[in-house]
N, C-alpha and C positions, 0 to 999 in steps of 0.2 A: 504494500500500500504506500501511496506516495503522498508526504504531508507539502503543500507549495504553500509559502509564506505572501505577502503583499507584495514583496519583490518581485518573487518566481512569477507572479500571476503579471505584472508590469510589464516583466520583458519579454512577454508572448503576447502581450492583447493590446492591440492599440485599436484607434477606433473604424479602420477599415474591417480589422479580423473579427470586430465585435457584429457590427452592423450582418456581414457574411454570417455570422453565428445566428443573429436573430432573425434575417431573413427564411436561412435552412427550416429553422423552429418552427416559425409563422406558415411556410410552406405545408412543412408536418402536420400543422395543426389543422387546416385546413383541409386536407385531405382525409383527414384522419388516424394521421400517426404519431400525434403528441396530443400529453391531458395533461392537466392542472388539478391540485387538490389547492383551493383562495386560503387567503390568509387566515390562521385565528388565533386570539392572543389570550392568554391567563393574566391574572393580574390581582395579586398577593400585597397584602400590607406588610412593607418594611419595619414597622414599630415606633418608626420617625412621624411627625405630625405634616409634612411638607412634600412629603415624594409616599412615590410607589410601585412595587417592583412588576417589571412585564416581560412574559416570558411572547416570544412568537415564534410560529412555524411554519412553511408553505414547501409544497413539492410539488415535481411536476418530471416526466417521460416525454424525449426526442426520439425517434426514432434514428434523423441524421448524424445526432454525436452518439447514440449506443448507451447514453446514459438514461438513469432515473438520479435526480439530485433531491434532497432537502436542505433545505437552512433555516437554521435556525439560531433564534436570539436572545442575548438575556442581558435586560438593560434596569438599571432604576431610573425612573421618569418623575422631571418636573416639570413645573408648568408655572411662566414668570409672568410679572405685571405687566411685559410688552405683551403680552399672549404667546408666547413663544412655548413649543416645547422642548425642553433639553435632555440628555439622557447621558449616563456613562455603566461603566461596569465596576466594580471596587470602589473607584475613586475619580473622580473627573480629570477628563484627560483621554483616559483607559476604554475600548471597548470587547464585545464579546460576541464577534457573529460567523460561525463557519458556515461550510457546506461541503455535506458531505457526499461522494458521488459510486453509485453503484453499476455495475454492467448490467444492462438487460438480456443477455445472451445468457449468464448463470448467475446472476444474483451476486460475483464478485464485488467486494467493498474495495474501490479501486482509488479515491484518493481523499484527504482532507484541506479544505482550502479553507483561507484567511478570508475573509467577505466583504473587509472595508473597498480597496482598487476595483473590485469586479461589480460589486454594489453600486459605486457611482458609474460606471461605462453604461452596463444593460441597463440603467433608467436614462441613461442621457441617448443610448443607442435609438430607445424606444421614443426619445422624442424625437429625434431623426427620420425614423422610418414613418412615425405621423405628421410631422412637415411634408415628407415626399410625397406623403399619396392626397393632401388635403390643402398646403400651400401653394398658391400661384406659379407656376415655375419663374417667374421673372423675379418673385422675390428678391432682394438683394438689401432690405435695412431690418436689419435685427435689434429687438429694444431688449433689455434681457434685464431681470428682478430678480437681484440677488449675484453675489460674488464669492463663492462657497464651490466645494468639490461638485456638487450637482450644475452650477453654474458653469464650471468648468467644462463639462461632459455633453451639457446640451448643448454650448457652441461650438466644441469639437464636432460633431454630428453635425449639428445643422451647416457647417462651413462643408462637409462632407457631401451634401445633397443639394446645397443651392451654393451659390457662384456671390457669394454676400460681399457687398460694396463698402457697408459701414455696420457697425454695433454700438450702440450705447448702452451703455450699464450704470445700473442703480442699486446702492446697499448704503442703508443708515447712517454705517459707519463710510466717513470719506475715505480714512485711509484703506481700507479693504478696497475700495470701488476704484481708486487708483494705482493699488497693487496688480489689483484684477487686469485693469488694462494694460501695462505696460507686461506683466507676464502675458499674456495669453495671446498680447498685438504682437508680441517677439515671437512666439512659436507658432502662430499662424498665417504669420505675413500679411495682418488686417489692420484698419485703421479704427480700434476701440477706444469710444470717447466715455470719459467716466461723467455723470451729469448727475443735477444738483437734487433732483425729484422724478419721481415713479411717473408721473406727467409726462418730463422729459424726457426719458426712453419710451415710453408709449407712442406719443404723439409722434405721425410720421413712419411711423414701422410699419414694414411689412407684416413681420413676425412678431407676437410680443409672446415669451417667454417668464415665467416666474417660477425661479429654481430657490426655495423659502421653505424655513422653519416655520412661517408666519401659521398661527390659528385661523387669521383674519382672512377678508378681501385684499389684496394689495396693491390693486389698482382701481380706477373709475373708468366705467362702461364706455362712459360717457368722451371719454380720450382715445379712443378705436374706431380710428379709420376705416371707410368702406372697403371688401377686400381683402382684410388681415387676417391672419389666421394667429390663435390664442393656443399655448398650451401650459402647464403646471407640473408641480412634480404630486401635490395633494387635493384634496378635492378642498381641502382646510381653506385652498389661497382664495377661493370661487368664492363669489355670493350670488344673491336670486340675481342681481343686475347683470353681472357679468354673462351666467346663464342665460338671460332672457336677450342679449345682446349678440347673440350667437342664432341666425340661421342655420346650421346644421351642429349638431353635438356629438359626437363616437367617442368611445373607449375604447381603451388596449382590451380591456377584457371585466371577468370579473375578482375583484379585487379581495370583497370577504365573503361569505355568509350574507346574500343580500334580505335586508330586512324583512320581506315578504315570506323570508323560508326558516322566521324565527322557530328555534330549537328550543325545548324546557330549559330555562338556566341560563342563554345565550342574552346578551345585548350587544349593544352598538357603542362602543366606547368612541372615544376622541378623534381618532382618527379613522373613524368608519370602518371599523375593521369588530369581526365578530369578538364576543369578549366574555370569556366565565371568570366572573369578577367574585372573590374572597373579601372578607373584613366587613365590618360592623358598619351599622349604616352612615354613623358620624365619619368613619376610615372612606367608604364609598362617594361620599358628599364630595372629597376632593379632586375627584378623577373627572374631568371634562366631558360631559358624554353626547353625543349625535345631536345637533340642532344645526349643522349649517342648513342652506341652500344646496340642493340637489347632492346630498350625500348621499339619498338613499334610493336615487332615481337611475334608473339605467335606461341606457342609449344604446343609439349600433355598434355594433364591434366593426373594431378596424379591420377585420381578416373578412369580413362581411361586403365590404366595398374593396376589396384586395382581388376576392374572386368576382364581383360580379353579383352578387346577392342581393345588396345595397347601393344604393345611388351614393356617391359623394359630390364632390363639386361640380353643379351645373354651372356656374355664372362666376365669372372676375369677380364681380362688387358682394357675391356670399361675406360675410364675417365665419370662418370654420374656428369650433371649438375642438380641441382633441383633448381629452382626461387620459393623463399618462399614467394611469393604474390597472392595477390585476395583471393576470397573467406570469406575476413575478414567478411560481414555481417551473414554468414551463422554459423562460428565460435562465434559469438558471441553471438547468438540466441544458438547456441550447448551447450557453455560454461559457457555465462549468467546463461542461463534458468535452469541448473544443478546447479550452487553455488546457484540461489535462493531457489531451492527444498530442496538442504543441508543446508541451513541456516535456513529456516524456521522449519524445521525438528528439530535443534537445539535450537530455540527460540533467533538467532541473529537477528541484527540489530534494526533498531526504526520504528516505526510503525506511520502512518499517515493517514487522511484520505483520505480515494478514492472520495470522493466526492469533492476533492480540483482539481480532475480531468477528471470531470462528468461536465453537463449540462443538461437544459432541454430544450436548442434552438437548432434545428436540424442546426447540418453542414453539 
C-alpha cells in the first residue's frame, strides 16, 4: 500500500491532469460507470462552550481510474462574528483529511492520501468544467471573491478553459488580495488586478466566481451583468437574490442527503450537508443549521446538459448559475485513483504493508 503525502500528490497533479481526471469521471458517470454515496457529517460536542466536533465522509467508484475512494474528515468547527466558518484538527493550524483508495478488480487497499492539494484542484477543477459547458466562450474578465487555496484552483481552471484577458480579485483583507495577484499574475502570465470591493470584481465580469468561507451572500445581484455566468464553492455564498438573478441554475451533483429524503435522526446542519447531531439541546443551539436561500433546492445536473438530457445555454444575455457541489465522492475516486497510477508510475511516495490492512477473520 502506498501512503503519498501533499507533496507526492503536487508533483503529479496539476490542473490539466486534474481537469482529464474529472472529465474521465463525468464520462463514467454518465454512462453508467461511476456512483457516488453524498456527503454526511456527525457532529459531537467537544465539552468547550464555542466549537464542535465534525466528523464527515463521502465515497464514490470510477470505472476509468479502477478505483472506489472514501475521504474522510475530522475537524473541530467554529463559527465567528464575521459569519465565517473555521475549523482545524488538535490545534489551529493543523488539519485531518485523507482518502483512502481501493481496486475494484479485488477489493485491494491500494493507497492512502493526504486530502488538503487534491481537495483544492477537484473543487477548483469542477468549477472549470462548469465555466466550459455554461460560460460564453468569449468570456475573457474574471471577477473572482476571495484569495485562499480555492481561489487559487478556480483561476487555474478557468484560465484552463477560457482565453481570460483580465481578473480582478476581492478579499477583506488587502494584503491577501495583493498577494493573490502578484503570485498567481507571475504563474499564469495574466494581468490580476486586486480591487477595493466585491462590487468591483463583479461589475464588468464575464465570470464572477466566489471561492469563501463566507456563511453569507457575498455579493449583490444587483452588480451582474447580462451574460455572466456565476459560480461558488458553497451554497452558504448564495442568497434568494443571487438565485433569482440566475436564468438557468445546474449542479455538479448531489451534495448530501437532500432534504426531501429526511432519514429518523438526520438534519441539515450549516452547510447543507446531512447531519446526526449528539449533545444536549443548549450544546445543539450553537451549530448553525439550514436557512439559507436555495440550500435545499435542486437543479439540473451538469452531466445532464453534458449529454444532451438538459438544455443549457440558449442565448448570450442568459445570466448561468453553476453550484459547484456534490459529486465530491465520485471526484475523488476520478482524481485519487489517477495521482495514484501517476505516482506509482513515478516511484513516489512510501510504501507499507497491505497486510496492516488485511485479516483473516471474516467481517
Amino acid at each position: 500500500m502506498l501512503y503519498l503525502s501533499n507533496a507526492d500528490v503536487q508533483a503529479v497533479l496539476d490542473m490539466p491532469a486534474c481537469l482529464d481526471a474529472l472529465r474521465a469521471g463525468y464520462a463514467d458517470l454518465a454512462r453508467g460507470d461511476a456512483t457516488y454515496i453524498p456527503r454526511i457529517d456527525i457532529y459531537a460536542p467537544t465539552g468547550r462552550e464555542d466549537d464542535y466536533y465534525r466528523w464527515g465522509s463521502m465515497s464514490g467508484a470510477c470505472r476509468a481510474s479502477g478505483v472506489v475512494a472514501v475521504r474522510i474528515k475530522s475537524d473541530v468547527v467554529y463559527w465567528t462574528a464575521e459569519q465565517t466558518e473555521e475549523k482545524y484538527c488538535i490545534e489551529p493550524g493543523t488539519y485531518s483529511g485523507i482518502i483512502l483508495c481501493y481496486a475494484m478488480a479485488n477489493g485491494e487497499p491500494l493507497a492512502l492520501l493526504n486530502d488538503g492539494y487534491l481537495q483544492h484542484m477537484r473543487v477548483g477543477g469542477s468549477a472549470g468544467i462548469g465555466a466550459e459547458v455554461l460560460s460564453r466562450p468569449e468570456s475573457d474578465v474574471l471577477g473572482l471573491i476571495g484569495s485562499g487555496g480555492m481561489a487559487r484552483t478556480y483561476l487555474e481552471s478557468f484560465a484552463q478553459i477560457r482565453k481570460l484577458r483580465q481578473v480582478k480579485v476581492y478579499s477583506p483583507n488587502r494584503d491577501h488580495r495583493y498577494a493573490f495577484a502578484e503570485l498567481m499574475g507571475e504563474k499564469l502570465g495574466l494581468e490580476i488586478v486586486p480591487v477595493d470591493s466585491a462590487e468591483q470584481a463583479v461589475r464588468g465580469s464575464h465570470i464572477v466566481a466566489t471561492a469563501t468561507d463566507s456563511m453569507v451572500p457575498t455579493f449583490d445581484p444587483a452588480w451582474v451583468d447580462a451574460g455572466t455566468h456565476m459560480t461558488c464553492v458553497t451554497r452558504r455564498e448564495l442568497g434568494k437574490g443571487i438565485i433569482d438573478r440566475a436564468d438557468l441554475k445546474v449542479q455538479l451533483g448531489i451534495n448530501s442527503v437532500p432534504l426531501d429524503y429526511r432519514l429518523p435522526g438526520m438534519e441539515l446542519a450549516s452547510a447543507a450537508m446531512a447531519a446526526y447531531i449528539t449533545g444536549q439541546p443548549e450544546e445543539r443551539a450553537r451549530i448553525p443549521m439550514m436557512g439559507h436561500a436555495g440550500q435545499a433546492e435542486q437543479w439540473t445536473n451538469l452531466v445532464d446538459i453534458q449529454t444532451a438530457r438538459a438544455e443549457g445555454r440558449t442565448s448570450p444575455d442568459q445570466v448561468t448559475l453553476f453550484v459547484n457541489t456534490g459529486t465530491q465522492g465520485l471526484q475523488f475516486a476520478a482524481v485519487a485513483g489517477r495521482v495514484y497510477h501517476l505516482a506509482k508510475a513515478r516511484g513516489l511516495g512510501q510504501q507499507f504493508p497491505t497486510d496492516w490492512f488485511l485479516q483473516d477473520i471474516r467481517d
